[in-house]
C-alpha positions as semicolon CSV with decimal commas, in nm:
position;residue;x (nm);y (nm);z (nm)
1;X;-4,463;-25,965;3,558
2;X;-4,735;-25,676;3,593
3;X;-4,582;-25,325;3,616
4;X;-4,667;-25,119;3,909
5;X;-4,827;-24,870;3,653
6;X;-5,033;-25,111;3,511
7;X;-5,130;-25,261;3,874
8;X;-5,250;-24,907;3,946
9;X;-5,480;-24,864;3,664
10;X;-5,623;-25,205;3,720
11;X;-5,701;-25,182;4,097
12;X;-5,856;-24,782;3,991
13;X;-6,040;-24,867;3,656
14;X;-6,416;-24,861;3,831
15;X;-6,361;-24,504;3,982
16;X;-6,132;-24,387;3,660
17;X;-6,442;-24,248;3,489
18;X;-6,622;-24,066;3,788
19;X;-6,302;-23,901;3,897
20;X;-6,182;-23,772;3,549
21;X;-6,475;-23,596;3,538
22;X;-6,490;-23,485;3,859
23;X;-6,134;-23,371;3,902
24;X;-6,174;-23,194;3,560
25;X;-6,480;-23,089;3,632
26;X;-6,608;-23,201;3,314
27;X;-6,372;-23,018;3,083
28;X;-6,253;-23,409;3,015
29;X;-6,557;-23,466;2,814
30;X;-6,552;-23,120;2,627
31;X;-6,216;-23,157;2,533
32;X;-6,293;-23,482;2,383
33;X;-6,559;-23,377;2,173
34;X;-6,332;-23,059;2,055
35;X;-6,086;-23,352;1,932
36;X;-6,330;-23,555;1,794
37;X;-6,499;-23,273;1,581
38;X;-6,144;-23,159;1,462
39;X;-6,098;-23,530;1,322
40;X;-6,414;-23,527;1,147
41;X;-6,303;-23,149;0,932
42;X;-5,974;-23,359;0,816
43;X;-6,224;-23,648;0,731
44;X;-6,441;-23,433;0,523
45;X;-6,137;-23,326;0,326
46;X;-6,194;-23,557;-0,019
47;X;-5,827;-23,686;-0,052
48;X;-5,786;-23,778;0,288
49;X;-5,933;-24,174;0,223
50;X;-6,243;-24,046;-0,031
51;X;-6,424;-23,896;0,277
52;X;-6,570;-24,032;0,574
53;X;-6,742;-24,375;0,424
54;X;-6,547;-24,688;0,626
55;X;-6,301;-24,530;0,904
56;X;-6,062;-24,778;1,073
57;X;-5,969;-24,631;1,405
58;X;-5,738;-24,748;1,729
59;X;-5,777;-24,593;2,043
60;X;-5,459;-24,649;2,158
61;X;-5,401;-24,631;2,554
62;X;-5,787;-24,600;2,558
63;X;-5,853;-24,706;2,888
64;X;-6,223;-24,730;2,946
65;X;-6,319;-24,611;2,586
66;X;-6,448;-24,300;2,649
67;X;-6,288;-24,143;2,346
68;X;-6,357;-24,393;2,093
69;X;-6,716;-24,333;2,192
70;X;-6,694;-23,943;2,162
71;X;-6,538;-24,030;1,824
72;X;-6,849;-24,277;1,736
73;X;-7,073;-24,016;1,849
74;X;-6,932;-23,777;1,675
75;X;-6,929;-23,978;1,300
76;X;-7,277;-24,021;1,365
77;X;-7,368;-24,273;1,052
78;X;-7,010;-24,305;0,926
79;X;-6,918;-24,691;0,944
80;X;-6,628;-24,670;1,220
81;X;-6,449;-25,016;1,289
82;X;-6,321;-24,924;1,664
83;X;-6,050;-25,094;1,863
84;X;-5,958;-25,015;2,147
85;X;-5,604;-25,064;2,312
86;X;-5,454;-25,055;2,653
87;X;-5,218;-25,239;2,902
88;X;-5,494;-25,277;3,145
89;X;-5,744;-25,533;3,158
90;X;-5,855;-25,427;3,434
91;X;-5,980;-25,083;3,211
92;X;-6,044;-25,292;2,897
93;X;-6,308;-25,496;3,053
94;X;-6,540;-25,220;3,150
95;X;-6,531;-25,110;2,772
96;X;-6,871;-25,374;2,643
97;X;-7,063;-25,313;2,992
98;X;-7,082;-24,952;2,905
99;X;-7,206;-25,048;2,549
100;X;-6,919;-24,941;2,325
101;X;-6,909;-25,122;2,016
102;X;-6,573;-25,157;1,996
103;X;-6,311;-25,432;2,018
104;X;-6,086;-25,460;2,333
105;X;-5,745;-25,549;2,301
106;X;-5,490;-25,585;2,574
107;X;-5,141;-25,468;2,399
108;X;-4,814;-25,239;2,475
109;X;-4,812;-24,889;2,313
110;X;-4,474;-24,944;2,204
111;X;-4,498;-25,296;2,051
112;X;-4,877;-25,298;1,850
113;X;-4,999;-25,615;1,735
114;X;-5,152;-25,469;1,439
115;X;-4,992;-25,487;1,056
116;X;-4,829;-25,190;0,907
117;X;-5,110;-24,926;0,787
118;X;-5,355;-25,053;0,995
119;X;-5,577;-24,799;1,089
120;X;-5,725;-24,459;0,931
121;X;-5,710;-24,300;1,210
122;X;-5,591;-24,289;1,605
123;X;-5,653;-24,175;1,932
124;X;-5,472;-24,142;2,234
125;X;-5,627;-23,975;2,583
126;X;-5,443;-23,897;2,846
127;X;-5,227;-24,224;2,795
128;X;-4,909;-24,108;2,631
129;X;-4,703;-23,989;2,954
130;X;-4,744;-24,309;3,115
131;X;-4,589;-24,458;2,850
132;X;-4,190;-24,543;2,929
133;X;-4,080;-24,382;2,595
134;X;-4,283;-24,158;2,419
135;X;-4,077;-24,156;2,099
136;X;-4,135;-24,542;2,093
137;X;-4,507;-24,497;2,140
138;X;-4,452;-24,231;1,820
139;X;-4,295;-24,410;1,572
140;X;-4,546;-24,770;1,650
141;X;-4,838;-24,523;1,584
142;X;-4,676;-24,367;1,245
143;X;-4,619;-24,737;1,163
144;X;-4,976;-24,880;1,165
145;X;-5,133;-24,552;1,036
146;X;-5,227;-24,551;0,686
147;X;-5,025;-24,270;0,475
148;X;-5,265;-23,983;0,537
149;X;-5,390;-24,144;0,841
150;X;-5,451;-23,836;1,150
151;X;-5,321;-23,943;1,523
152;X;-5,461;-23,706;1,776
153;X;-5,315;-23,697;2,154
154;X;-5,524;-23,512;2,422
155;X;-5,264;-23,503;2,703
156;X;-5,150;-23,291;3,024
157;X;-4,827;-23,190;2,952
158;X;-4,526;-23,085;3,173
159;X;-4,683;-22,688;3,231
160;X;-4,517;-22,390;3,135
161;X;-4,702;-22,115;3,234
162;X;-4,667;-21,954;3,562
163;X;-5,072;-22,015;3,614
164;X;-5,005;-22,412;3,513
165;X;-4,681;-22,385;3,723
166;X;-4,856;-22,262;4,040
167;X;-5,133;-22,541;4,019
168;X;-4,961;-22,848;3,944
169;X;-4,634;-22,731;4,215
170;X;-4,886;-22,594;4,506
171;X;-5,262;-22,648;4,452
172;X;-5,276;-22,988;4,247
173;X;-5,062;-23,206;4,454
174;X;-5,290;-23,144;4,805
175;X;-5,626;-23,160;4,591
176;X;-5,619;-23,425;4,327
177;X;-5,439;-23,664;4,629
178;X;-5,692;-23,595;4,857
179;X;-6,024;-23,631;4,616
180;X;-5,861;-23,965;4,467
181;X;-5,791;-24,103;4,825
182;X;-6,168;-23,992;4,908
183;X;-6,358;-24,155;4,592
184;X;-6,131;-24,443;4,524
185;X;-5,935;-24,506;4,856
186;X;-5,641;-24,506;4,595
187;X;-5,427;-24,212;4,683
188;X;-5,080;-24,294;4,563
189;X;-5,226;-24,372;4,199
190;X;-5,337;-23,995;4,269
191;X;-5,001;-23,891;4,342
192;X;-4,882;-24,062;4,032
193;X;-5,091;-23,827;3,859
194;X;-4,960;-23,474;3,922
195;X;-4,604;-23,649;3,924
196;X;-4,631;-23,793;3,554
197;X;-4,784;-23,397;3,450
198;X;-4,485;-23,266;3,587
199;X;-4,243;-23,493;3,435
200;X;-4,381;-23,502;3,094
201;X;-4,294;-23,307;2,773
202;X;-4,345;-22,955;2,722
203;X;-4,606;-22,937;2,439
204;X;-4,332;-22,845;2,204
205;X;-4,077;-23,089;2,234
206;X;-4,337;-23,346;2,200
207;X;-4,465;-23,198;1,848
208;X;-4,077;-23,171;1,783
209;X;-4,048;-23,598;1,855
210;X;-4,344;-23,661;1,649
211;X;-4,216;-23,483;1,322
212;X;-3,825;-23,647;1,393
213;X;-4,043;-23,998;1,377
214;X;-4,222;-23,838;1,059
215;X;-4,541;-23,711;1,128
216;X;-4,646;-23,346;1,039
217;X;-4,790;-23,129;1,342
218;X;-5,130;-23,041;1,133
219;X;-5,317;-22,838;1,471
220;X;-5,184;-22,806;1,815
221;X;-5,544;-22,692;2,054
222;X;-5,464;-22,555;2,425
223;X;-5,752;-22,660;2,644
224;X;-5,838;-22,403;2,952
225;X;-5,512;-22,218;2,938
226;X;-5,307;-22,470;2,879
227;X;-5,429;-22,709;3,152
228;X;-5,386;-22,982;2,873
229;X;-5,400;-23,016;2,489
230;X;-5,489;-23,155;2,147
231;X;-5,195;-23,261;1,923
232;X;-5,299;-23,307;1,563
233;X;-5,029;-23,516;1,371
234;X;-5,112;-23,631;1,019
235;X;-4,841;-23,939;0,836
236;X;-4,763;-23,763;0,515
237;X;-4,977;-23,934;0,247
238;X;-4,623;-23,999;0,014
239;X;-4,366;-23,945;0,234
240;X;-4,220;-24,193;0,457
241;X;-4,039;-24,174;0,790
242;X;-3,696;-24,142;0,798
């Protein structure tokens, strides 16, 4: 049985790109880049895999692919074997026709269907508050990482701030409605939006989850004020979880 969350995302995937730009008024693709450039400095650091030769990477609730190809972009000659992963086909299948040379793959956050140590490094946009347990999502990441493997999450989370407070309670739930209703006729998956901000993590307790399921918190980025950010989170290259 489809989930309504994964109905949503389907039935919105040809408008997702347009209006994450235009709702963010580009900052989306900025913050992207900002991420991706971060990944390559911990690449270029010689004991994390010898360098930035052959780079294995999932992007992991990757929707359309957008960041795996900010992150191809970005590794300009480096040879990058991309997948990318989400429970939407209905995002999945727009990934070739906008010429991304990755793989698609149709799988659960929570439950990969990739081998243990997997991939050198991963990506998740925007994707890990719609996922039912972020701890879950966490620990299947830290599992098919390699040991020194980097996973960064660009996300909204729940706001703190009394700036970040005041848009997502007051401004943010008229607005981002209204323009999603407008461009996609799809309001409620609009409403769904601000809603999953609000009820997501604080920044901190997330970074707190990742290092219970192992990882190390190497960089945490604010974006805009806090309006979202970039968690760096590294699997220790000899320890293991637990």
């Amino acid at each position: 049985m489809v989930s309504p969350v994964r109905k949503m995302f389907d039935e919105i995937a040809n408008r997702y790109d347009f209006l994450n730009h235009f709702l963010s008024c580009g900052q989306d693709v900025m913050w992207r880049r900002y991420c991706c450039r971060q990944m390559k400095k911990f690449c270029r650091d010689p004991q994390v895999f010898g360098g930035m030769r052959d780079i294995s990477l999932l992007d992991m609730c990757g929707g359309t692919g957008d960041f795996a190809r900010s992150f191809r972009k970005t590794f300009g000659d480096a040879c990058v074997q991309a997948v990318v992963g989400d429970f939407s086909f209905g995002m999945l299948r727009r990934v070739r026709p906008k010429g991304i040379d990755a793989a698609a793959v149709q799988c659960d956050a929570m439950k990969l269907p990739f081998g243990e140590a997997s991939f050198k490094m991963m990506l998740n946009g925007f994707g890990m508050r719609n996922v039912p347990d972020a701890r879950g999502a966490l620990q299947e990441s830290f599992r098919v990482l390699e040991r020194g493997g980097y996973l960064c999450v660009l996300e909204f989370f729940a706001p703190r701030n009394i700036f970040n407070r005041f848009f997502y309670g007051v401004l943010a739930p008229v607005f981002i409605p209204l323009m999603g209703a407008f461009f996609s006729g799809k309001r409620d998956a609009y409403v769904y939006l601000v809603q999953s901000i609000k009820r997501f993590l604080p920044v901190k307790d997330f970074c707190r989850i990742a290092e219970e399921c192992g990882f190390e918190v190497a960089k945490v980025k604010s974006f805009n004020g806090g309006i979202s950010y970039g968690v760096f989170l590294r699997k220790p290259a000899e320890a293991s979880r637990g």
